[in-house]
C-alpha positions in Angstrom: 29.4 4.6 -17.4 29.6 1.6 -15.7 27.2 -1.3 -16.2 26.7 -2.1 -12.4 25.8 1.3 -11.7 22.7 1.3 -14.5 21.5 -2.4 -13.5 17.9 -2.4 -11.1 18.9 -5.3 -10.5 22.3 -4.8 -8.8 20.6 -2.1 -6.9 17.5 -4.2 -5.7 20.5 -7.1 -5.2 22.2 -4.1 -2.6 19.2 -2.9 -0.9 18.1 -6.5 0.2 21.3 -8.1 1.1 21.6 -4.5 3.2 18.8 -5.5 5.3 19.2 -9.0 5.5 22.7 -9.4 6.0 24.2 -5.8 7.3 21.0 -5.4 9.9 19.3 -8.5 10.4 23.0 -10.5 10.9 25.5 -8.6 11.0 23.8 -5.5 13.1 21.6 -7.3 15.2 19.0 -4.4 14.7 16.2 -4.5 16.6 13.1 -4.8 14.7 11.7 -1.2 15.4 14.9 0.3 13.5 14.2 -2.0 10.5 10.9 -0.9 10.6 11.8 2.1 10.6 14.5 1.8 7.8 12.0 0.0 5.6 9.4 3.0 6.0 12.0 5.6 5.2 13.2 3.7 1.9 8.8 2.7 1.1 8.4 6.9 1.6 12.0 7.4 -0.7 10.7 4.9 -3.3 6.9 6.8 -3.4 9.1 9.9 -3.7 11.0 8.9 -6.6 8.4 7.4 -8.7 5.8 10.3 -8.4 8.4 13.6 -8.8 10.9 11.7 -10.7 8.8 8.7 -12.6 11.3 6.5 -11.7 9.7 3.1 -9.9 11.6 1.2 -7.5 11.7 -1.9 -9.8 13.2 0.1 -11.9 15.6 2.2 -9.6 19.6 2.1 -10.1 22.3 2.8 -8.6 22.9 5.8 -10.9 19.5 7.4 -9.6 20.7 7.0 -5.8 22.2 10.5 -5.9 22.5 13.2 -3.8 20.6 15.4 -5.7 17.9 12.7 -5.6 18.4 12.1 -1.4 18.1 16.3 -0.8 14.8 16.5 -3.1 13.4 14.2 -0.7 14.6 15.7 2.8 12.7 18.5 1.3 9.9 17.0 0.5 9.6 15.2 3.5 9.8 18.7 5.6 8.1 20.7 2.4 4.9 18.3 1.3 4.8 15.8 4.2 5.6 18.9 6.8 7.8 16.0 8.6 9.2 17.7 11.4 13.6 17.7 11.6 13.9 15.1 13.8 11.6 13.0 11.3 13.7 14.1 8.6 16.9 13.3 10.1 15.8 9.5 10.6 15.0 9.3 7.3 18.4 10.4 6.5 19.5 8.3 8.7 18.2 5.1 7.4 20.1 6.3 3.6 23.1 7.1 5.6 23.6 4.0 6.7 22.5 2.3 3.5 25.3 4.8 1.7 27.8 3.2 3.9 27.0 0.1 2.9 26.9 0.8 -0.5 30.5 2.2 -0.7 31.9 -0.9 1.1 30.0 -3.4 -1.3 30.2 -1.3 -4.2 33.4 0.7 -5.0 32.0 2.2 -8.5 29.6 4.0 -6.9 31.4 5.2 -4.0 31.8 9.0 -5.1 28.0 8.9 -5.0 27.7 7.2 -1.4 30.1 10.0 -0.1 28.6 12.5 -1.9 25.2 11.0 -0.1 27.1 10.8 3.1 28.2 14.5 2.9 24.3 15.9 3.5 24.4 17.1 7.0 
């Protein structure tokens, strides 16, 4: 296993630099999309730490899985009765954050694809 991959801090280090730097400077996103992006990562986070005990301070990039991403799409539609265009956005925003995460981090880029692959 590789250390990077088990580190919260690597993974914290990932998520901010991909909002500061990929959206904020290198995207240009408007500030609805990050908004909406930060919501969809606040709702993944409240996910992960009540079905899988897992808190964001504590979240690596071993946890960001596929498995982890389709438990959630399901919840959202399942618990949260989100409708599917709700759902997709939300996929949307870890799409994007996937992509960013196989550029930035090559160990974990079997997990970003498999991330990537959800439809």
């Amino acid at each position: 296993m590789n250390s990077i991959l088990s580190k919260a801090s690597e993974f914290s280090s990932l998520l901010q630099r991909y909002f500061v730097e990929r959206l904020l400077q290198q995207k240009n996103a408007s500030p609805r999309t990050i908004e909406a992006y930060r919501d969809a990562f606040r709702l993944f986070f409240e996910y992960t730490e009540k079905h899988h005990h897992t808190s964001a301070s504590k979240f690596t990039l071993n946890d960001f899985n596929a498995k982890l991403v389709l438990g959630f799409l399901d919840h959202l539609e399942l618990q949260r009765k989100n409708s599917i265009r709700s759902r997709n956005s939300r996929l949307t925003a870890i799409h994007s954050f996937a992509r960013y995460v196989a550029l930035q981090c090559p160990h974990a880029l079997n997990q970003a694809q498999q991330i990537l692959a959800i439809p």
